[in-house]
C-alpha positions in Angstrom: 0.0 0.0 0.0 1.5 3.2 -0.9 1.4 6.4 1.8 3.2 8.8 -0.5 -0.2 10.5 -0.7 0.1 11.3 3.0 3.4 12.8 3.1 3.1 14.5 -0.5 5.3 17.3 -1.3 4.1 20.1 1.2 5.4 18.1 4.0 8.3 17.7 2.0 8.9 21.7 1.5 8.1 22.1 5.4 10.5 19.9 6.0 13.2 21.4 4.3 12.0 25.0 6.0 12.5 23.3 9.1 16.3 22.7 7.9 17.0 25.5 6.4 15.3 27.7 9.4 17.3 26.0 11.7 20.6 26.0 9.7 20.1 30.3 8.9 19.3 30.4 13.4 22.8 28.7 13.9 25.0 31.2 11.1 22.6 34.6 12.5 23.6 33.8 16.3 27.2 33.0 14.5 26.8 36.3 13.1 26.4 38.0 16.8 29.0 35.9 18.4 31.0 37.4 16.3 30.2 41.2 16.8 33.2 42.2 18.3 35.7 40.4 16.0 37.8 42.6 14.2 37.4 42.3 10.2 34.9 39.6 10.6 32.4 39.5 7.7 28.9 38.5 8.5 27.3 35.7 6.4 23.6 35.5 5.1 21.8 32.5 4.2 19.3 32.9 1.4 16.4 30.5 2.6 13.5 31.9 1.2 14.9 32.4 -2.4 15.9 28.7 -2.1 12.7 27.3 -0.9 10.9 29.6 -3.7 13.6 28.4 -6.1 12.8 24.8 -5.0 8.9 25.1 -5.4 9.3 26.5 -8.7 11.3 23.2 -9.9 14.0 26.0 -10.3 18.2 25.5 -10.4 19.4 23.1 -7.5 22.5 23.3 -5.8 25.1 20.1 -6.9 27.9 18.8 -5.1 31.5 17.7 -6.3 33.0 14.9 -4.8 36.4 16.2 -4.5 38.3 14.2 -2.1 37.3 10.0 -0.5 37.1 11.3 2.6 34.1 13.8 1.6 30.3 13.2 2.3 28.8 11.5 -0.3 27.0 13.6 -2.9 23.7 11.4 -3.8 21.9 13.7 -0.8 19.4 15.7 -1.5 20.7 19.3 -3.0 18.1 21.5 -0.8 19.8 20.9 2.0 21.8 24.1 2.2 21.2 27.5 1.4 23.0 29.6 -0.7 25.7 31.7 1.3 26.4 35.1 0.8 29.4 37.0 3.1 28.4 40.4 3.4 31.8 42.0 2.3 30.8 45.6 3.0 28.2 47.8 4.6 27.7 51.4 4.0 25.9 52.1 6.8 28.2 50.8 9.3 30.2 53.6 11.1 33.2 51.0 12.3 36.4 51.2 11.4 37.6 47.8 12.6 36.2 46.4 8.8 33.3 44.3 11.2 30.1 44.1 8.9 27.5 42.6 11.3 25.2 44.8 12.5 23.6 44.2 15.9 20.1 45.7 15.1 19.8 43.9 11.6 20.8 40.8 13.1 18.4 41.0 15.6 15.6 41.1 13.4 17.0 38.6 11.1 16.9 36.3 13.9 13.1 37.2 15.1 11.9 37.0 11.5 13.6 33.3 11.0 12.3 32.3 14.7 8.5 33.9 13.2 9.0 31.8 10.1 10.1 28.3 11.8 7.4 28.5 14.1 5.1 28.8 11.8 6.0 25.5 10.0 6.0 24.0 13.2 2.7 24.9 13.6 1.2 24.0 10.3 3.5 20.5 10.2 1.6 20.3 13.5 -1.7 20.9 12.2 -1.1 18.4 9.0 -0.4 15.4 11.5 -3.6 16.2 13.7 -5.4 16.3 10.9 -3.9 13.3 10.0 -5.0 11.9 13.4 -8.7 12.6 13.1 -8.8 10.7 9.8 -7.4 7.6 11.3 -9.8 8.1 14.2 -12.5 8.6 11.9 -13.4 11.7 12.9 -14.3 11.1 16.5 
């Protein structure tokens, strides 16, 4: 019997939210760790032009398998976001060459935790629906 018809493709897109979400919290709070290191440059992840990129059947990210030792490269290529490093900004005022900035940071990190919890909440809602249609509606 096949159950691909219950975990169809918009579990499959929340799922890789969830990753990418999770992956873009770890490189903000990177980011703001690393406020006070001189000539560090912040990174940005690009998650929702990748998930938009992905729902579109748009260009996929492919790995080279460069060296034995490297993870193999048959994984799935929406695993990662693109990476940008933010080389300069022009509304920073340092001088130690330090692009993160606390404020944007901040709300980069608030607008990722917003996004995540939503998916949580609407992967949530998918299984309880799930539930009441193996209960039978009871």
């Amino acid at each position: 019997m096949k159950t691909n018809f219950i975990f169809d493709k918009t579990m499959t897109s929340l799922e890789r939210s969830l990753n990418l979400r999770s992956m873009n919290q770890k490189l903000i709070v990177s980011n703001i760790a690393n406020m006070d290191t001189p000539r560090y440059k912040a990174f940005k992840m690009m998650v929702d032009e990748k998930l938009q990129d992905a729902a579109q059947g748009g260009p996929r990210l492919t790995m080279t398998r460069t060296q034995v030792g490297h993870l193999n490269t048959t994984g799935k290529s929406l695993e990662s976001g693109r990476v940008a490093r933010v080389e300069s900004n022009d509304l920073s005022l340092r001088g130690d060459g330090n692009t993160v900035e606390l404020d944007t940071e901040m709300a980069n990190l608030a607008e990722n935790t917003l996004k995540y919890n939503t998916t949580t909440r609407i992967i949530s809602n998918k299984f309880k629906l799930l539930k009441d249609v193996i209960k039978g509606g009871q």
